[in-house]
N, C-alpha and C positions, 0 to 999 in steps of 0.2 A: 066485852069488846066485840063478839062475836054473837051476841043476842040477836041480831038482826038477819042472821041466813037462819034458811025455813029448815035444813036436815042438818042434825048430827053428824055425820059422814063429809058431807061439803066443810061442817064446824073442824074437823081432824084433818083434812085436806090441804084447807088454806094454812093450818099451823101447821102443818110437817113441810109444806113451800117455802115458809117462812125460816122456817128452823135451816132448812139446806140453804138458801143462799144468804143466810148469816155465817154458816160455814166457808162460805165459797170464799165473802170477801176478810175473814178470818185469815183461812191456812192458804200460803202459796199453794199450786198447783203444782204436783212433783215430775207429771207429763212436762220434756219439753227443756224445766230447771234442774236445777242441783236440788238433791234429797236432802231435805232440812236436817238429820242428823247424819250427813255423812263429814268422814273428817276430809278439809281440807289441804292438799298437796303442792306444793310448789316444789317441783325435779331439776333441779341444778347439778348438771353432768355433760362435760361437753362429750364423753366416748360412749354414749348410753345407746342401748337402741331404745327407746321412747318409746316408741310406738309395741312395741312389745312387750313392755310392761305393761304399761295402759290395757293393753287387750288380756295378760294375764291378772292383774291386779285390779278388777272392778268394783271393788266395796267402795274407794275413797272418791271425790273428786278431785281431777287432777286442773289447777290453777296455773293461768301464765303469769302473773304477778305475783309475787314474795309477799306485797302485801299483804294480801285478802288469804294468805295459807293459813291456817293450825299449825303446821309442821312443813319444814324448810328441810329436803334432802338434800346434801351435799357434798359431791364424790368426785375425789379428784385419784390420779391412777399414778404411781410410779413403774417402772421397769427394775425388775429385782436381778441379782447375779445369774441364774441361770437363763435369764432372760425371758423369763414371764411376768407378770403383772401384779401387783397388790395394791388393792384399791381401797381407798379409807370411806368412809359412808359417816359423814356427821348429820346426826338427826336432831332440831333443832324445833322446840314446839314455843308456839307464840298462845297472846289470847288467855284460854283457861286452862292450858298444855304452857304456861311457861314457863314451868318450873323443872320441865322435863328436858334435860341433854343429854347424849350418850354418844358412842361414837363404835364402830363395827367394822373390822377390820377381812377384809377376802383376799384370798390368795389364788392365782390364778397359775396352772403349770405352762410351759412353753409349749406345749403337746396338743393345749384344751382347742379347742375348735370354735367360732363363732356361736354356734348355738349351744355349747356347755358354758360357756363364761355366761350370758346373758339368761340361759337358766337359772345358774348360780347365781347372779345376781339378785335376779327374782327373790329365791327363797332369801337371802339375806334382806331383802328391805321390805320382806313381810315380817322379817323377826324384828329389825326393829321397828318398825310401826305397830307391835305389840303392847308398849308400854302407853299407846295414845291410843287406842284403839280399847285397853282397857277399861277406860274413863268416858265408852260411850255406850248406847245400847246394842251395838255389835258384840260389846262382852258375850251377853249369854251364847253368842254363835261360834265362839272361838274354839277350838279342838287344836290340843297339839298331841301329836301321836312322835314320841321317838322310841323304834326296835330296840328291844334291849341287848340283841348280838350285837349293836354298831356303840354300844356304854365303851369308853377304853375304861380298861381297868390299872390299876396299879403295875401289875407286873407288864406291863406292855413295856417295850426297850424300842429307844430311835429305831427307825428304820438307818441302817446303815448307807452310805454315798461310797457308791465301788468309783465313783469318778473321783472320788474328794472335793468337788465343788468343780472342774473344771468343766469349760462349756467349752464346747467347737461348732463350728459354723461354716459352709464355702459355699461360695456362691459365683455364677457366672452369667454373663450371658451375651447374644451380638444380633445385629441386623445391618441387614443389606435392602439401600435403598434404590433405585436407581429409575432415570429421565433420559429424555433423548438427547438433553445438554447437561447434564448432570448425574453421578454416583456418588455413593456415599456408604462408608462402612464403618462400624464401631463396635469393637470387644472393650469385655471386661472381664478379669479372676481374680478372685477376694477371698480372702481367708478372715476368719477372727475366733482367739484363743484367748478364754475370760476365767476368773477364779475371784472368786469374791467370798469374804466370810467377814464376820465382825472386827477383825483386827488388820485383814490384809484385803486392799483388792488389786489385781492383776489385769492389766489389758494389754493386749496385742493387737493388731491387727493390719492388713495388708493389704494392696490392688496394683495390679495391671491393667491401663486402661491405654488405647490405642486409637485415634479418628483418624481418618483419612476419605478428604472430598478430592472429587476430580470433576472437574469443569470442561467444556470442550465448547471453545468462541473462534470460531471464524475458524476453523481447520487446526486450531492451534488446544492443546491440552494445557490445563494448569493443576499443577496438583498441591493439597493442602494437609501435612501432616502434623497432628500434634499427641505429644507421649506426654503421660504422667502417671510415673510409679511411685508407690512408698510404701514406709513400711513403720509406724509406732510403734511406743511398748512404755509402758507405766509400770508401776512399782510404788502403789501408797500404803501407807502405815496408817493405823487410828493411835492417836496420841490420848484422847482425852474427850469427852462432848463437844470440845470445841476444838481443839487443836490438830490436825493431821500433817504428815513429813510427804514428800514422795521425789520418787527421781523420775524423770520422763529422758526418752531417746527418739530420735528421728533418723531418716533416712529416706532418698529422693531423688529419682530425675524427674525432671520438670523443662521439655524442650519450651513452652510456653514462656518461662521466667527465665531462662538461661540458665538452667541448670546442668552439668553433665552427675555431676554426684553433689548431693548436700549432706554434709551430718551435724546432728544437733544432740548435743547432753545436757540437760538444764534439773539439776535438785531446785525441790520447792517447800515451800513452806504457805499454810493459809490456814487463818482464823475464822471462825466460824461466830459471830456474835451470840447465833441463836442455837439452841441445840440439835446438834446436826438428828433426831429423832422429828424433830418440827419440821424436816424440810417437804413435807407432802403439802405445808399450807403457808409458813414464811421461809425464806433464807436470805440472809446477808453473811458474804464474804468477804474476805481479803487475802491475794493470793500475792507472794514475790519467788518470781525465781529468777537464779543467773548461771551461766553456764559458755558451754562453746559451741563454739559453730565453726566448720570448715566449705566452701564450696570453692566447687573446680568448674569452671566455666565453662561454653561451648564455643563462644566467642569473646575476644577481648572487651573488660566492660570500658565505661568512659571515665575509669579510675584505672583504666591499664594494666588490671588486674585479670590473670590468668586462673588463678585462684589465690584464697585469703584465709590464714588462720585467726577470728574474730571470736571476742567477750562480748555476751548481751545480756540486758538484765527485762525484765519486764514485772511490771506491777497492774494488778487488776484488780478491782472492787465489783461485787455484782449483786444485785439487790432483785427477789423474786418474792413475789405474793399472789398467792392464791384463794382470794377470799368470798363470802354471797355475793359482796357487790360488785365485784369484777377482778382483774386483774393485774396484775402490776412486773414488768422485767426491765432494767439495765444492767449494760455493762459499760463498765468507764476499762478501758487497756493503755497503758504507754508503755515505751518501750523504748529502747537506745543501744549504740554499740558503745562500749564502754573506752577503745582508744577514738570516740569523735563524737561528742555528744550533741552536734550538729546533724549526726547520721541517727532521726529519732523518729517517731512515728505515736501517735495520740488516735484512738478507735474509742467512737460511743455507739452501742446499738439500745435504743427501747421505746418500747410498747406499753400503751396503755389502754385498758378496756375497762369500763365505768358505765355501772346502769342506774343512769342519772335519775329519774322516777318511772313510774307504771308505763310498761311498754318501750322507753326511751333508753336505746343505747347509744353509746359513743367511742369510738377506738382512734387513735393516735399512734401513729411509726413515726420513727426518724430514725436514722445513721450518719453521723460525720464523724469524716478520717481525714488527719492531718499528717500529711505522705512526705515526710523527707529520708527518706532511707534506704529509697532502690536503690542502694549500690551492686545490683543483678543486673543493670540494663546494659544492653550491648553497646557499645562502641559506633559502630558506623549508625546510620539513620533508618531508619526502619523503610521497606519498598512499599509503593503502592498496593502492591500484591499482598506482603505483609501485613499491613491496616487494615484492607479489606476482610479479609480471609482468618484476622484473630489471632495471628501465628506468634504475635511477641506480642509481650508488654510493652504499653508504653509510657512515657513520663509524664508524671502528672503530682500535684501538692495539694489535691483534696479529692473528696470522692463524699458527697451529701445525697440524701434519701428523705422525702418526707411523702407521707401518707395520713389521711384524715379517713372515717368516715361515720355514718350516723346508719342508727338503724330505728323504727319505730313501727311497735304491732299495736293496734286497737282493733275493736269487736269484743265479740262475745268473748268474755273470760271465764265461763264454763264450759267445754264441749267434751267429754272421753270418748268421743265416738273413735272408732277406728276405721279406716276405707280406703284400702290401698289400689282400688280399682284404676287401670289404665294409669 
């Protein structure tokens, strides 16, 4: 083939030319692409710092589409009794990795700081990216070093709880705003007293909260005040995987509603279809409670009621999913007093987030309330001043919400760069 050039040297030349750009249009170019044996990532986590993983975790490439992944991370976060965080990690391998699931469980204390949760995190989704990362040529790289002071041994005993599970909490705070025709001031103090363990949880909690605007039009001041305190407390029992009891209490002013004092006792009862252990990824409930209610007025309502000792029962269905392909919540509520079952009230709230194909998302709100039941409302007719300024409720037999929207990323579906610049 090559008889025809006059040197040896020019003969080895032209073939080793040859030789490299058969190479070239052979093997992708790794400058630039994705490294042909890295595994690929798809990070589904709406509480993640992303970008801090990405810049710690550089072996994989990291994918904006589920499709084109190897492995599908996916971490959804509950809030535990003491009020810290436990985050579930399903690890999820497609491809030649699809035989591989597992799931990774972190616990998060209420103390830890922004950049130890996101540390932690790290090391947990290098441990599992382990079992797929075995199956590539990053095997021979892998090194796990665990000290053997940090082994628990046998004889280790719980660490004891001098609190016994109970949490506290108080929080306050105000601001002062103020215009050459306008001030404006608002507090708040809140307390919350929590106890939660596998068979009992306990809740409390409580607020003072206080507005007041002042207006000043034409030499004349108008002022606007509105209170709202309360006070909860809960008391559930675990019945079973699916079954729990509880009692709930209330207590409340409310100038807004017309309230001078409300009390509310209501035992409950709700079924749990699914095991209340699944509720990081489905739940469906069913909840009925019935109970009393007492309120004392501020002013006469348009039932000529100074106050009223009333039965109510309420019933709520709520249905919540947290899956790779999006999201899923409602709630259906009704409810009645039981001497007027014309005095009744029907609430639906829900949302739906769906990622319809590559890149293409879709979310859906809605709320409708069907309002027969203010028998809180005052008596005389509410002032101009009133309307304006928010100070009462007023009467109304619905209250609807709808919301749409779309989202869509295209481009490049491999980039790990990190560049927080400006």
């Amino acid at each position: 083939m090559f008889s025809h050039l006059p040197f040896p040297m020019l003969k080895q030349t032209v073939f080793s030319l040859l030789v490299l750009l058969g190479s070239l249009l052979v093997f992708k170019p790794v400058y630039g692409t994705q490294a042909v044996d890295n595994l690929k990532v798809y990070l589904n986590c709406a509480t993640c710092d992303h970008s801090f993983i990405k810049s710690e975790i550089t072996y994989v490439d990291y994918v904006r589409d589920q499709g084109l992944a190897d492995v599908q991370i996916f971490i959804t976060r509950m809030t535990t009794g003491s009020g810290g965080s436990n985050y579930e990690m399903n690890f999820t391998g497609y491809n030649q990795f699809g035989d591989i699931k597992h799931q990774i469980r972190y616990e998060v204390l209420p103390t830890a700081t922004s950049d130890q949760i996101r540390t932690g995190m790290v090391k947990r989704i290098e441990a599992g990216l382990l079992l797929f990362l075995a199956n590539t040529p990053l095997a021979d790289e892998i090194k796990i070093s665990v000290p053997v002071n940090n082994r628990a041994t046998k004889e280790e005993k719980p660490q004891e709880d001098a609190w016994d599970h109970w949490v506290f909490s108080v929080y306050g705070s105000g601001n002062l705003r103020k215009e050459t025709s306008k001030s404006s001031s608002n507090g708040e103090l809140g307390f919350r007293a929590d106890r939660v363990t596998e068979l009992w949880r306990v809740r409390t909690n409580g607020e003072i909260n206080h507005l007041k605007n002042r207006f000043f039009i034409d030499n004349e001041e108008v002022i606007s005040v509105r209170d709202n305190n309360y006070f909860n407390g809960s008391l559930v029992r675990s019945i079973s995987n699916h079954w729990s009891a509880g009692f709930f209490t209330d207590f409340s002013h409310n100038s807004y509603q017309n309230l001078t004092f409300m009390m509310r006792t209501m035992p409950a009862i709700e079924y749990s279809i699914f095991p209340y252990t699944e509720v990081n990824r489905k739940e469906l409930t069913a909840v009925y409670q019935m109970g009393y209610v007492f309120n004392d007025y501020i002013e006469q309502t348009i039932y000529e009621k100074d106050h009223e000792h009333l039965l109510r029962q309420t019933m709520a269905l709520t249905a919540r999913f947290n899956q790779t392909w999006g999201n899923i919540f409602s709630r259906l509520e009704a409810s009645n007093y039981m001497h007027d079952f014309s005095k009744r009230s029907l609430q639906m709230d829900s949302y739906v987030t769906v990622r319809v194909f590559k890149g293409l998302s879709a979310r859906v709100s809605t709320n409708f309330d069907l309002i027969q039941d203010q028998i809180n409302l005052p008596r005389r007719d509410a002032t101009l001043e009133e309307i304006l300024l928010q100070q009462r409720q007023l009467a109304t037999n619905f209250d609807v919400g709808f919301g749409v929207g779309l989202s869509y990323t295209f481009g490049s579906m491999y980039n790990n760069i990190i560049n927080t610049r400006l």
